[in-house]
N, C-alpha and C positions, 0 to 999 in steps of 0.2 A: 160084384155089382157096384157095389164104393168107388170101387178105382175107373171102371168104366163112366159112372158120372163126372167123375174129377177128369178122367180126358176130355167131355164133350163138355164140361164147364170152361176148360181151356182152349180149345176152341170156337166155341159159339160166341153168340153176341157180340160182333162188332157191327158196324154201320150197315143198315142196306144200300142205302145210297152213299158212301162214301166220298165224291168228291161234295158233293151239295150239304151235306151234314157237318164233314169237317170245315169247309165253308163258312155255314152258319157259327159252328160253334169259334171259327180262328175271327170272322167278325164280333163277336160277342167278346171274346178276350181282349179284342183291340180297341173295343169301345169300354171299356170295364180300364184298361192298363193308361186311356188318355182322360178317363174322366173318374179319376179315383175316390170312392166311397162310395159312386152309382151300385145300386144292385142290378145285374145282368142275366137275362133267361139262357141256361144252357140246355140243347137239346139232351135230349135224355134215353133215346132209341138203343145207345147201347146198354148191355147187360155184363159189366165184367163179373167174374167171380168176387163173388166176398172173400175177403170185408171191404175190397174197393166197393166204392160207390160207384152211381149212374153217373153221375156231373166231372168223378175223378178220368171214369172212363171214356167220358165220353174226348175231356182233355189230352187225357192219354194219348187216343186215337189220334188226336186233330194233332199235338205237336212232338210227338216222336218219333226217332227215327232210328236207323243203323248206325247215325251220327250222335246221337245222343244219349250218352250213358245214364241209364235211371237209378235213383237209390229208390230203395224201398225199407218202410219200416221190417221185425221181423215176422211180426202177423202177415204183412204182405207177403213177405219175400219165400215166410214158409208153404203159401198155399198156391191155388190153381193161376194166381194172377202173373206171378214170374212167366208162367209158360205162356199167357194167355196172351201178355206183351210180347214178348219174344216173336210169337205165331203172328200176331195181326201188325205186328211196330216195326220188326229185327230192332227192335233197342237192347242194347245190351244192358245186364242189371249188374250195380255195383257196389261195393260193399265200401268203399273208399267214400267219403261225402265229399269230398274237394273236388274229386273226379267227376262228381252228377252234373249233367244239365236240369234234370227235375229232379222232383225228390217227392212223394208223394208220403200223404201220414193219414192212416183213416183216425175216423170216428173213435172217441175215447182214447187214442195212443197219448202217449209221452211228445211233445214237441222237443226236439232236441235244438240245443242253442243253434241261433242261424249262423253264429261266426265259426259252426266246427263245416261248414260248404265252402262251394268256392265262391270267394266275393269280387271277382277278376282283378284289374288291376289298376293302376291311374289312366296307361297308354291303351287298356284296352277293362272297360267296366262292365260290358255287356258277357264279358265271359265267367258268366257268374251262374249261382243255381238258384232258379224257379220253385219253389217251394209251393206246393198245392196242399193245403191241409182241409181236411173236412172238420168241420164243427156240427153242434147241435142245429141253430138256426143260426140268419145274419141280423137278426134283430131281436130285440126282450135283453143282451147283456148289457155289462159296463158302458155307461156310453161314454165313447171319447168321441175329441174334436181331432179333423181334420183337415190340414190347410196346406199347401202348396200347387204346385203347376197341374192345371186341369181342374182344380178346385176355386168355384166363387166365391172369395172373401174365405167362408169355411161352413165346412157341412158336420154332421155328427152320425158316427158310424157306434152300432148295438150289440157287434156278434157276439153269439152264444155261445159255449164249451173253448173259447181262447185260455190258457194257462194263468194262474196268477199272475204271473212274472211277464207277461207278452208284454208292456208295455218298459219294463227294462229292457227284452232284448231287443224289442224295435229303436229303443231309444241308442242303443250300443250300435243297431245297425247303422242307425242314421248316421253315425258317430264317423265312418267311416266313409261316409260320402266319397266321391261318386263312385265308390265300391261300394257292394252290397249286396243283397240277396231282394228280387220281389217274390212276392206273393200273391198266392190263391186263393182265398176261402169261399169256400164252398157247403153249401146244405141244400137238402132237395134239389129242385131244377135249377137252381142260381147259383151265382157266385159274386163274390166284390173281391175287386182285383186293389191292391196295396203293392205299388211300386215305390222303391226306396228313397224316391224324392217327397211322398208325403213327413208332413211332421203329424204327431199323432200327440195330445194330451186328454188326462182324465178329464172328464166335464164335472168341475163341481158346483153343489147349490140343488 
């Protein structure tokens, strides 16, 4: 009976409407990735397996492909959601992180450094990996300042469940300009999108 729900959890819940939903959600990422620290509504209609989220899945859906190699954490990688991408994405899942276009991390995991991804290169920086992490919430944490292109003067961003250390390894990413890895963060229906041209510092006072 177990195993039977673990096939129809790999299966099920992808978009009903798929061009219109992934749509909404690929507009939502693109306004999220030109105006960075905005918080942005992600549709939430899809249902992947746990411990993916709605907002992961619903990403999932809207930007992967047979072209696009996924990492997944190993809570991911060991449950219904390896199949459940494969079946609705053909993305292929990989175990190499240089190799991912995304790379997805639920709730509670371990962030692993973003310089062990691919960061592309000087001649080509867009060949890099997309990092979607879920957190608690996107506001109530640390709050830092953020300031560059897309950003007025500077805004200040709050999320929740980020790592002690995210603002060393942001600051290592920056470090490598215009290679780099962006990011996702994601809780409930939203996300704020962190592309590697933000700078980010603690707010203090």
């Amino acid at each position: 009976m177990a195993e039977t729900n673990e096939v129809h959890l790999a299966y099920a819940g992808a978009f009903d409407d798929p061009v219109f939903q992934s749509q909404s959600v690929f507009r939502a990422l693109m306004d999220g990735m030109a105006r960075p620290g905005t918080i942005v509504s992600i549709d939430t209609a899809a249902v992947p397996p746990g411990p993916m989220g709605r907002s992961s899945g619903a990403i999932a859906l809207t930007l992967c492909d047979n072209d696009t190699p996924v990492w997944l954490t190993q809570a991911l990688a060991q449950s219904p959601v390896r199949t459940w991408l494969a079946f609705h994405t053909g993305a292929p899942v990989t175990v190499v992180k240089p190799e991912a276009r995304f790379a997805f991390v639920e709730a509670g995991a371990l962030v692993p450094g973003f310089n062990q991804f691919a960061l592309g290169t000087q001649e080509y920086p867009d060949r890099s990996t997309t990092i979607i992490i879920e957190i608690a919430a996107l506001s109530g944490g640390i709050e830092m300042i953020a300031s560059g292109p897309g950003i007025k003067d500077e805004t200040v961003i709050a999320p929740l469940g980020l790592p002690d250390i995210f603002l060393t390894l942001w600051n290592e990413n920056r470090a490598v300009f215009p290679r780099g890895v962006d990011l996702v963060l994601v809780a409930g229906g939203a996300a704020l999108c962190l592309p590697r041209t933000v700078k980010l510092r603690r707010r203090e006072g």
